[in-house]
VMD Tcl script that draws the C-alpha trace (Angstrom):
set ca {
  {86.96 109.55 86.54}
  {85.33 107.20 88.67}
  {85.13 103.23 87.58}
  {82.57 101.03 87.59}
  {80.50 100.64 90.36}
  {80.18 97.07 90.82}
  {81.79 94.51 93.44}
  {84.97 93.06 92.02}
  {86.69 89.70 93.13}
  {90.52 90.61 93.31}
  {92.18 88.72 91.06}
  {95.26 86.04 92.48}
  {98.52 85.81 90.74}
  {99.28 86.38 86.77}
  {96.36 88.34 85.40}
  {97.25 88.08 81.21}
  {95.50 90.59 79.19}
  {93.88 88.05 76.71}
  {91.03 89.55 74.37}
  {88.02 89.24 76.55}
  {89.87 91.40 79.25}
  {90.44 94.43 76.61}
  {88.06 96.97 75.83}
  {87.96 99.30 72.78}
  {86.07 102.37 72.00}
  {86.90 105.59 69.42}
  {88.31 108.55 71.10}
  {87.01 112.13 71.51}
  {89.23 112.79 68.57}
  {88.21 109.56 66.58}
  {85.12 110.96 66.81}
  {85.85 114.17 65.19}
  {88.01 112.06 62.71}
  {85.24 109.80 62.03}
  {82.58 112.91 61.73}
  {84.73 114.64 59.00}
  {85.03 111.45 56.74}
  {81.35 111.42 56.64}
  {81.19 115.05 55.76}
  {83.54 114.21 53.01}
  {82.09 111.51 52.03}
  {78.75 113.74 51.38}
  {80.66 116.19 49.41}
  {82.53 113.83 47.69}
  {79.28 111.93 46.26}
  {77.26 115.42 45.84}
  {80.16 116.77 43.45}
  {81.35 113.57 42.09}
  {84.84 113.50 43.17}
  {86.98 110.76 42.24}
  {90.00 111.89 44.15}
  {87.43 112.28 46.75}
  {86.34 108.85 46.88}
  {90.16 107.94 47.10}
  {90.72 110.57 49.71}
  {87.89 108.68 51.64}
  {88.64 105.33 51.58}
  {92.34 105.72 52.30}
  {91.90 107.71 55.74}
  {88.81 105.37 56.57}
  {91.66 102.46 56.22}
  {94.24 104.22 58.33}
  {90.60 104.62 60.97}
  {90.38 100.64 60.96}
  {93.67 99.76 61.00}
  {94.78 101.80 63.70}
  {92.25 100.21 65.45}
  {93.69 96.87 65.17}
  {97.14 98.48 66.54}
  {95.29 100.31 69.44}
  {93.90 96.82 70.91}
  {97.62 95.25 70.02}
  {99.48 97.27 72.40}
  {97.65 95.69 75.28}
  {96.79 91.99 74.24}
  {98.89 89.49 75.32}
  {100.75 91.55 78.47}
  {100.65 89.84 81.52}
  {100.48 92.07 84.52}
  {102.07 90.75 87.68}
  {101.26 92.08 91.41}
  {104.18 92.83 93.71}
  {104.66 93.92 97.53}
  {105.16 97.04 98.68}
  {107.02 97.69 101.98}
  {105.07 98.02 105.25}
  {104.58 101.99 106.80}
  {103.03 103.71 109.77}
  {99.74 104.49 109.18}
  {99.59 108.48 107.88}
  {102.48 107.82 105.71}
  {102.20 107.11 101.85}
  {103.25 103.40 100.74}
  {104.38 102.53 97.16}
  {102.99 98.87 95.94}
  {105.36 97.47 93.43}
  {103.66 95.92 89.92}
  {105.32 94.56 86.88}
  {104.48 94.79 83.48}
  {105.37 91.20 81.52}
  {105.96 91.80 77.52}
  {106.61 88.17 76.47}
  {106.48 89.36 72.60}
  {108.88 90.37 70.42}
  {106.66 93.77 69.92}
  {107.42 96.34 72.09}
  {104.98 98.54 73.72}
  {104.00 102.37 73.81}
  {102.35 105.02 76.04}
  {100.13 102.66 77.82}
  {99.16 104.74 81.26}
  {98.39 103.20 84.68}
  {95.30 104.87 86.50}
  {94.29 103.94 90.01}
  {90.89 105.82 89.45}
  {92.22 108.54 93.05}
  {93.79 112.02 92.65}
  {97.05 110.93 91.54}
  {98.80 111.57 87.86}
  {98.36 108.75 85.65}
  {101.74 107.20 84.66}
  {102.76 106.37 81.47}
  {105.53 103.51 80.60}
  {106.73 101.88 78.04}
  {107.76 98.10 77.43}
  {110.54 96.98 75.45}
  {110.02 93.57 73.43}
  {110.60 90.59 75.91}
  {110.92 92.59 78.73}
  {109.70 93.07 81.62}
  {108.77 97.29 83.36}
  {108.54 97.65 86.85}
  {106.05 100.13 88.27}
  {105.60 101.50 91.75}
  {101.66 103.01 92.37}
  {101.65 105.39 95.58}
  {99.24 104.30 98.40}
  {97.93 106.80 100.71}
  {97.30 105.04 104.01}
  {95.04 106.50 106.71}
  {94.44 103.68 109.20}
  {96.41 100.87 110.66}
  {95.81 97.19 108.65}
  {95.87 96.06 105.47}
  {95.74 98.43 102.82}
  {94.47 96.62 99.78}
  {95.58 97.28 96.11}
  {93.12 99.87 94.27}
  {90.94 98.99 91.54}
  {93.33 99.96 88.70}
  {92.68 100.94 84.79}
  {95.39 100.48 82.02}
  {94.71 102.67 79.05}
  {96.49 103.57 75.78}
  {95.13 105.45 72.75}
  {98.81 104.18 70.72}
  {99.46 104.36 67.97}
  {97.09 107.79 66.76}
  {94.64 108.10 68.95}
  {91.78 107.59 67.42}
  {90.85 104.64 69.53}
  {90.76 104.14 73.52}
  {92.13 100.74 74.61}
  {91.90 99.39 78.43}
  {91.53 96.92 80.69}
  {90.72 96.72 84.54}
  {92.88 94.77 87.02}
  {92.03 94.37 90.60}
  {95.09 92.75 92.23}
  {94.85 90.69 95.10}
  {97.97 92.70 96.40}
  {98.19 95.51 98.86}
  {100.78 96.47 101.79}
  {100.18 96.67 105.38}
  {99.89 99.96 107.54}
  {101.55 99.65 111.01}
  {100.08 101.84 113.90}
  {101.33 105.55 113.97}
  {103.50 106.21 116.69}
  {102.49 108.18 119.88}
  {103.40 111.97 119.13}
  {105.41 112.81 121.31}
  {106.55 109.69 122.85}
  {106.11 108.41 126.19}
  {109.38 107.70 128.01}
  {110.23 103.82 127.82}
  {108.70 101.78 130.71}
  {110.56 99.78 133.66}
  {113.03 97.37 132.34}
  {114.10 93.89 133.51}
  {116.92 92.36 134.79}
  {117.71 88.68 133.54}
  {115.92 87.12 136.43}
  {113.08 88.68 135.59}
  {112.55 91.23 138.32}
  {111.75 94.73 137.18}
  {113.48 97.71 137.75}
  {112.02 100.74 139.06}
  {111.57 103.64 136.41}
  {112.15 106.57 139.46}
  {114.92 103.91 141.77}
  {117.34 103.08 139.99}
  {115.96 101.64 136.46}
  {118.15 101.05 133.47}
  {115.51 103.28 131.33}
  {116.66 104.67 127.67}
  {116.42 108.22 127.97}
  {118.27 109.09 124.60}
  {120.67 109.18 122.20}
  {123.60 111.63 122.08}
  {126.68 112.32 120.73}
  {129.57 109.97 122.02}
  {132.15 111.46 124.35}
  {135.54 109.83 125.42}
  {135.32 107.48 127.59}
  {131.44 106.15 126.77}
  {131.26 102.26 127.45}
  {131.40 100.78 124.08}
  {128.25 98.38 124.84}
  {126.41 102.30 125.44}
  {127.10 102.60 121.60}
  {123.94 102.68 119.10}
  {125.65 101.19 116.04}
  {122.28 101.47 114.18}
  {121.72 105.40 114.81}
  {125.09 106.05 114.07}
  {125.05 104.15 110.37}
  {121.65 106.51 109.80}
  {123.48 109.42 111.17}
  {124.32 111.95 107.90}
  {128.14 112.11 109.14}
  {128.56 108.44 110.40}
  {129.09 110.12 113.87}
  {128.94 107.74 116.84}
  {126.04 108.11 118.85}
  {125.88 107.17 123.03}
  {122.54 105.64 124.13}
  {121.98 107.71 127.34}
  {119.70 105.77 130.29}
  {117.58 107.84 132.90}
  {120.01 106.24 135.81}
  {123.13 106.31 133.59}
  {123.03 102.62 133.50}
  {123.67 100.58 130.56}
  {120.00 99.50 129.72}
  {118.42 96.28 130.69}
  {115.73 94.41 128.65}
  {112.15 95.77 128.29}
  {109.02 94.52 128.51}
  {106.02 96.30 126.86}
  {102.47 94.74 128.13}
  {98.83 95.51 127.11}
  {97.76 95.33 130.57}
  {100.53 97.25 131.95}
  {99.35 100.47 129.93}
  {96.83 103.08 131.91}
  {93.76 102.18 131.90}
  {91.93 105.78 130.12}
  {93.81 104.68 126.89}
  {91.73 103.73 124.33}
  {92.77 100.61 122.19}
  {94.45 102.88 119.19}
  {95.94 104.66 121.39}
  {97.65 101.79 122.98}
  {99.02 100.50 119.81}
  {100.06 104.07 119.18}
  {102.44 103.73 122.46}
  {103.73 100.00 121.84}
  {104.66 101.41 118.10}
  {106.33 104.00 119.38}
  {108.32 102.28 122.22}
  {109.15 99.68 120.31}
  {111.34 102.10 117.53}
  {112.67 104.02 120.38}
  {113.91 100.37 121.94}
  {115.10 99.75 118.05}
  {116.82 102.48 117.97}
  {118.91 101.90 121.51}
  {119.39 98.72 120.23}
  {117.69 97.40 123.79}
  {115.82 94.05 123.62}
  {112.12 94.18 124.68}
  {109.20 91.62 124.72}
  {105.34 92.46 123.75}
  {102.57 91.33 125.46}
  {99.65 90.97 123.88}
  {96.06 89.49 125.06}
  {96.32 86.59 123.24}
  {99.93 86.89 121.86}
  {103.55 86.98 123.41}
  {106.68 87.92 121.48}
  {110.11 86.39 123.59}
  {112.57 89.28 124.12}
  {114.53 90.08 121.15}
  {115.77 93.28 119.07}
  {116.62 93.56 115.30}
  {114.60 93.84 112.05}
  {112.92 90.36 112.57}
  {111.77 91.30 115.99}
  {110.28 94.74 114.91}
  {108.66 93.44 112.16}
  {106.58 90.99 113.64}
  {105.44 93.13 116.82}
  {104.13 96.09 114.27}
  {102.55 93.35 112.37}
  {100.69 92.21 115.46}
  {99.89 95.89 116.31}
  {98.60 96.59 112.86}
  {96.69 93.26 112.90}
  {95.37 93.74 116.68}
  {91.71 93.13 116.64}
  {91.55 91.16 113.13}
  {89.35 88.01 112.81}
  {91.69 84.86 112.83}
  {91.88 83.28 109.36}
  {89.88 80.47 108.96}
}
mol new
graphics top color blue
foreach p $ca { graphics top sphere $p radius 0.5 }
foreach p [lrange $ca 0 end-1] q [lrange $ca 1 end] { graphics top cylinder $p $q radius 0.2 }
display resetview
């Protein structure tokens, strides 16, 4: 079911489900429910039924009342947006929400839709507590990947009433650059001085990894791939000269000229997780940005981010 078609502001911060922000309308089945009172109303006043007229009133009662529980489950929830951890574009992100229950009445059944073809969810919230809830983002291009418009419904307590809001988070996650498939081989490295090596004389290029052997330097050791590795088994980073790896520099202007400008991030994503995982510093040059050779979580993080970003209008 699509939602409504008009522009909508994401919202910033807290976003508490007070009663302007709640909608209510009877359910297929309130519908019926509220069709078959009237039929027995109409008997009930053709034959002259007293029991009728009990009958009647009674189940129109539970019809209202439930309706006041319906729109209770949502008011006064305060919906929170999270983060959600960055992926390579292709792969399938999960944003991280919270559901706030500051009331000493706990909640039932109330289902998250983000309006695409994925399952509703359904959670519950305990009195005073707080749920988290993780909605799956599909990402097909590099960037930010803004939250989805997303619905909360609940038909709770008999479902005779639809209750639900719409929240448009100002929340999202970001999409690096997919990697090159298959990977080019690492360009020239550097010496400390700054002269570069020669990939086919003599460079210190990562090649890659393999399993150790006695007698492997112990600074030829990827400590990283071998705390992924299933067994814990040590792994040997393995260079195309048999050196021990020098320190890499990966420049925009450097790359050949026929690639297009995604497929130049494509390459700089890629070399930079095959320097991560050698555990070989590098540097990125950008055209108007320069990271400072570095490895490590920090140091990935911010070149992908630049990737991802490349091409962006500067914030004003």
């Amino acid at each position: 079911m699509r939602f409504f078609g008009r522009t909508r502001t994401p919202w910033e911060g807290d976003f508490p489900l007070t009663r302007r922000r709640i909608y209510v309308l009877p359910s297929r089945m309130g519908l019926i429910f509220a069709g078959a009172l009237l039929v027995m109303l109409v008997l009930t006043i053709n034959y002259g039924l007293a029991l009728g007229y009990v009958l009647v009133f009674v189940l129109g009662g539970v019809f209202w009342v439930s309706l006041f529980h319906a729109w209770r489950n949502l008011a006064g929830l305060v919906l929170r947006p999270g983060r959600g951890d960055p992926v390579h574009a292709g792969e399938t992100a999960e944003l991280n929400l919270s559901f706030l229950n500051p009331t000493r009445l706990a909640r039932y059944a109330i289902r998250l839709d983000t309006g695409r073809d994925t399952e509703a969810q359904e959670v519950d919230i305990a009195a005073e507590a707080e749920q988290m809830v993780s909605v799956a983002l599909k990402t097909e291009k590099r960037g930010w990947q803004p939250a989805p418009l997303l619905r909360l419904t609940s038909d709770f307590p008999l479902g005779l009433w639809r209750v639900w809001t719409l929240w448009y988070p100002a929340a999202g996650v970001l999409a690096w650059p997919a990697p090159e498939n298959p990977p080019s081989p690492l360009p020239q490295s550097h010496d400390p001085t700054g002269h570069a090596e020669q990939h086919q004389h003599g460079g210190d290029d990562f090649s890659h990894l393999r399993p150790y052997r006695p007698g492997d330097s112990i600074r030829r050791l990827a400590w990283r791939a071998m705390a992924r590795h299933p067994q814990g088994l040590p792994q040997t980073r393995e260079f195309s000269d048999g050196g021990e790896g020098g320190e890499l520099m990966f420049d925009w202007e450097q790359l050949p000229p026929g690639l297009d400008e995604e497929a130049r991030l494509s390459r700089l994503t890629s070399w930079i997780e095959l320097a991560e995982q050698a555990e070989q510093p590098y540097a990125l040059k950008l055209p108007r940005r320069h990271f400072t050779t570095d490895r490590g979580p920090k140091q990935r993080a911010a070149c992908l981010e630049a990737l991802a970003r490349f091409g962006e209008a500067p914030a004003s």
